[in-house]
C-alpha positions as CSV (number, residue, x, y, z in Angstrom):
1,X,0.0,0.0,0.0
2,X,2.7,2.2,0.9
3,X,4.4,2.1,-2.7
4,X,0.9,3.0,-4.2
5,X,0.9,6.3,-1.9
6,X,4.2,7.2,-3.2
7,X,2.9,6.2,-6.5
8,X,-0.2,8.6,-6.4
9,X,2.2,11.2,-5.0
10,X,5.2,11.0,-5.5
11,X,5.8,9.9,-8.8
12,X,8.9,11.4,-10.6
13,X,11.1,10.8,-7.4
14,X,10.3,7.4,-7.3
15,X,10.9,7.2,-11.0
16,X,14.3,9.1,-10.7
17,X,15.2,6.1,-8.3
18,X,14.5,3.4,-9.7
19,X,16.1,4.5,-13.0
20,X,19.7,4.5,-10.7
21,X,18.9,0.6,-10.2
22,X,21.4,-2.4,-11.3
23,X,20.4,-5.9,-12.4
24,X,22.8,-7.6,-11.4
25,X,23.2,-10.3,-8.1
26,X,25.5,-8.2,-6.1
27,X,22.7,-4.9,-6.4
28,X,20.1,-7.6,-6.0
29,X,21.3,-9.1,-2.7
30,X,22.1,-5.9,-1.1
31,X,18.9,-3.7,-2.1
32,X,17.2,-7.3,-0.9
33,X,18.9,-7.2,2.6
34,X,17.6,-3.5,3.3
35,X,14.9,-4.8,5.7
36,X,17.6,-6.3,7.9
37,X,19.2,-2.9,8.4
38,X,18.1,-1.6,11.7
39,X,16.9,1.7,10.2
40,X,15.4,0.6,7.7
41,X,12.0,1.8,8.4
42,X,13.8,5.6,9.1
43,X,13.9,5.1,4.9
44,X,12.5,7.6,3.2
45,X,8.7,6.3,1.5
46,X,10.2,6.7,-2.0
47,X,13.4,4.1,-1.3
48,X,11.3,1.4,0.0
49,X,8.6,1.7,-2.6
50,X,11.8,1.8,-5.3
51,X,13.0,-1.6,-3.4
52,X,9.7,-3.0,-3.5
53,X,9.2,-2.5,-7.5
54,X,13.0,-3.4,-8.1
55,X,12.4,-6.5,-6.4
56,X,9.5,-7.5,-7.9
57,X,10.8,-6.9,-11.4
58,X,14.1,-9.1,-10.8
59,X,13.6,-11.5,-8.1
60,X,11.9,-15.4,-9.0
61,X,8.7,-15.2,-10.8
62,X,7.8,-11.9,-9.4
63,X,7.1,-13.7,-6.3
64,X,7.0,-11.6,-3.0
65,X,7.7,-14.0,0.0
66,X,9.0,-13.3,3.3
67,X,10.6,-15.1,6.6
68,X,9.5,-16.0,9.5
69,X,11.4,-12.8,10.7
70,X,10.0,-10.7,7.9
71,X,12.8,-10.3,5.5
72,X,12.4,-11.0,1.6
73,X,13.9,-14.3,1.0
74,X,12.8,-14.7,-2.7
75,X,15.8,-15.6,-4.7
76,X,17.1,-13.3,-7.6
77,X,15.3,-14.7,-11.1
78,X,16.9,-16.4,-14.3
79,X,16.3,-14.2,-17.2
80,X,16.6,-14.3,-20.9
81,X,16.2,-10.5,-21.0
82,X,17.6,-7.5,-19.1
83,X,14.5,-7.3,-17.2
84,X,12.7,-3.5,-17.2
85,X,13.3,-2.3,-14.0
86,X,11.4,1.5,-14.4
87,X,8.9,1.1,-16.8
88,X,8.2,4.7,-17.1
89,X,5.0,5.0,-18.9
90,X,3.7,2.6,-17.0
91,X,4.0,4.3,-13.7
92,X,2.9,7.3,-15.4
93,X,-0.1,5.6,-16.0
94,X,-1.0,3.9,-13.1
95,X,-0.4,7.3,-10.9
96,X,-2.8,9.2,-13.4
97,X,-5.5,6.9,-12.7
98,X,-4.9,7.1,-8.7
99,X,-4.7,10.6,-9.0
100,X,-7.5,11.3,-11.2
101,X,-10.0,9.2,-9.1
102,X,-9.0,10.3,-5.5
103,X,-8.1,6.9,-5.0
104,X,-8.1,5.9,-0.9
105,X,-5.0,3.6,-0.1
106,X,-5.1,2.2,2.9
107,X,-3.2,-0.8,4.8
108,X,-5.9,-2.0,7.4
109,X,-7.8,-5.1,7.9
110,X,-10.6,-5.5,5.5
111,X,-13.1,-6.2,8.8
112,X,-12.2,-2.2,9.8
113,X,-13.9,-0.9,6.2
114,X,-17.0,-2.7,6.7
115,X,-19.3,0.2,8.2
116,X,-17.2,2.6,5.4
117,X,-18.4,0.2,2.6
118,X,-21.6,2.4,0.8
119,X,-24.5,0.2,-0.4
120,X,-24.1,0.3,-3.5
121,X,-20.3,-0.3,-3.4
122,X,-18.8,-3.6,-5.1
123,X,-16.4,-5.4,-3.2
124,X,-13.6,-7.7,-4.9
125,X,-11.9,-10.1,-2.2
126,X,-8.3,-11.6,-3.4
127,X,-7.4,-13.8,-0.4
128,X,-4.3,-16.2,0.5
129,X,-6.0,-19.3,-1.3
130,X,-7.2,-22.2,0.9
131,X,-5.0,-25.2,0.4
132,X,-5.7,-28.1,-1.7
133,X,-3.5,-30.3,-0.2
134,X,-1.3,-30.4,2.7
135,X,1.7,-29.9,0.4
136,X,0.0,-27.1,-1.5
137,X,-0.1,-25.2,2.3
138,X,1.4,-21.6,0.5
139,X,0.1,-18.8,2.2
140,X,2.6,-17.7,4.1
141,X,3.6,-15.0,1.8
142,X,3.8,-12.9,5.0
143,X,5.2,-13.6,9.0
144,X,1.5,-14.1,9.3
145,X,0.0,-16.9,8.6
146,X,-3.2,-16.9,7.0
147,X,-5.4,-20.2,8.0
148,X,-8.8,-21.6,8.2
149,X,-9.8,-19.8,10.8
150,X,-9.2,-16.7,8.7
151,X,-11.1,-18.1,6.0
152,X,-14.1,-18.8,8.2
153,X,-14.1,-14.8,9.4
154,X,-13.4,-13.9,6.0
155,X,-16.9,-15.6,4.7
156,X,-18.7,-14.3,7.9
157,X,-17.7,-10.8,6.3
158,X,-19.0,-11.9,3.1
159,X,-22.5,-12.6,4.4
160,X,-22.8,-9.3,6.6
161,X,-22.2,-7.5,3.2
162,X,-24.3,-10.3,1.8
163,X,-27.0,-8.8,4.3
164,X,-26.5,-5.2,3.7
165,X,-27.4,-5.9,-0.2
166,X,-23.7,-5.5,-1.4
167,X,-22.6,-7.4,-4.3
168,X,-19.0,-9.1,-3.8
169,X,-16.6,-11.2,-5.4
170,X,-13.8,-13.1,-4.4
171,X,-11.5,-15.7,-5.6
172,X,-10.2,-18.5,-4.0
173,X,-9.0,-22.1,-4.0
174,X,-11.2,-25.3,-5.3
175,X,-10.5,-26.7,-1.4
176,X,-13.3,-28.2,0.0
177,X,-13.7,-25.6,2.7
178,X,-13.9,-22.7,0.1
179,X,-17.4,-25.0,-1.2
180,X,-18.2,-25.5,2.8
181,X,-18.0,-21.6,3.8
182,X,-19.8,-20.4,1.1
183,X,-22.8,-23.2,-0.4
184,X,-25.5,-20.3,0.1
185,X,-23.5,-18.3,-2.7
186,X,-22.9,-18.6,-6.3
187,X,-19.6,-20.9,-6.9
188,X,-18.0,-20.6,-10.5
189,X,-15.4,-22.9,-11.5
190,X,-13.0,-21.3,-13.8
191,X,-9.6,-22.2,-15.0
192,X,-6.6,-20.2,-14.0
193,X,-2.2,-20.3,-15.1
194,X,-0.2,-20.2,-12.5
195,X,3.3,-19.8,-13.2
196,X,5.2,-20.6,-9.6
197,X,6.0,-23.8,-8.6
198,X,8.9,-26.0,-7.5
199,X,7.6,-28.8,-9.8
200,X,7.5,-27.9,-13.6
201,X,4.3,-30.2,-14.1
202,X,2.6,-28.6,-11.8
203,X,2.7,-25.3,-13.6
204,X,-0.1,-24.3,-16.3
205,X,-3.6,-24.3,-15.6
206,X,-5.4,-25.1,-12.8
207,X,-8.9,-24.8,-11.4
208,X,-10.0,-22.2,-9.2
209,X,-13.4,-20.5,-8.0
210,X,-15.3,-17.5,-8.3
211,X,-17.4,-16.6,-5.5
212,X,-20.4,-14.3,-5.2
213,X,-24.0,-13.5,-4.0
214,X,-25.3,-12.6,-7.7
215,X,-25.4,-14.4,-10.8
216,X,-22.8,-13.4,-13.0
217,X,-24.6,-14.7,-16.0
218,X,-26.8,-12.0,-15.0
219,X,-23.9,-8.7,-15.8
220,X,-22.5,-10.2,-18.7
């Protein structure tokens, strides 16, 4: 949230930064070990946005992923290409639209919005995905670990907007506790590439649902 702040207003600095930015595995390891500085939170917004994008761009499969202790540990990516570290016009772009539209950025708990949310809002919901398996348990993207209890509170927040007439949408996993939490609702079954995975085969398509509390036959 923070880099899309500095994106919506701070723009050309963050720009000017990244455009000073190496590929290479020695700049990639140190601009990676920041967050085990001590001061690194006394960094200026615009740096840690800049390290956020830079990492992105060149680390494994633009996978973000920290420890336990809540450092980046993603390993630096194998390219074919110099990868584009400042794509210009695109950050141009994206800070018009936030600009244009008073866009409100917040990093909160989605449960703290819910008397903010109008009516007539819509509400897409993008959560760590249930696990299929026990060896597919991945969403520990964060020190936090995201589990089925916080599935369970997450569909109790989809049927209070459910209640208050506001249309929602989320995506999730094709676990059977994703078809358990929400049988009152409309369940879609789409299919879905995912590109990260320590086994090659297991990369491609895969199945994964839509959830909501209106037909979306019905919008199309």
């Amino acid at each position: 949230m923070a880099a899309y702040r500095v994106l919506k207003d701070k723009p050309y600095e963050l720009i000017e930064l990244l455009k000073t930015f190496k590929f290479d595995k020695e700049s990639y390891i140190a601009i990676r070990s920041w967050d085990k500085e001590k001061n690194f939170k006394k960094r200026s917004d615009v740096e840690r946005a800049a390290r956020l994008i830079y990492l992105l761009k060149t680390c494994f499969n633009g996978l973000y992923r920290v420890s336990s202790k809540n450092h980046f540990n993603t390993p630096i990516g194998k390219f074919s290409f110099e990868p584009k570290i400042c794509n210009e016009e695109n950050l141009l772009a994206v800070h018009d639209y936030l600009k244009r539209n008073d866009t409100d950025i917040r990093c909160c708990s989605y449960v703290e919005l819910f008397k903010e949310i109008p009516d007539d809002a819509f509400v897409y919901l993008d959560p760590p995905y249930a696990p299929i398996s026990k060896t597919s348990y991945f969403t520990s993207y964060q020190s936090q670990v995201w589990n089925d209890n916080a599935q369970r509170t997450l569909a109790f927040f989809c049927r209070e907007l459910d209640k208050r007439g506001i249309r929602f949408m989320q995506s999730n996993s094709t676990a059977p506790i994703c078809f358990e939490l929400y049988k009152q609702f409309n369940i879609t079954t789409l299919n879905a590439k995912r590109f990260i995975n320590a086994d090659v085969a297991g990369r491609g398509d895969i199945k994964e649902l839509v959830i909501t509390n209106y037909d979306i036959e019905s919008v199309l």
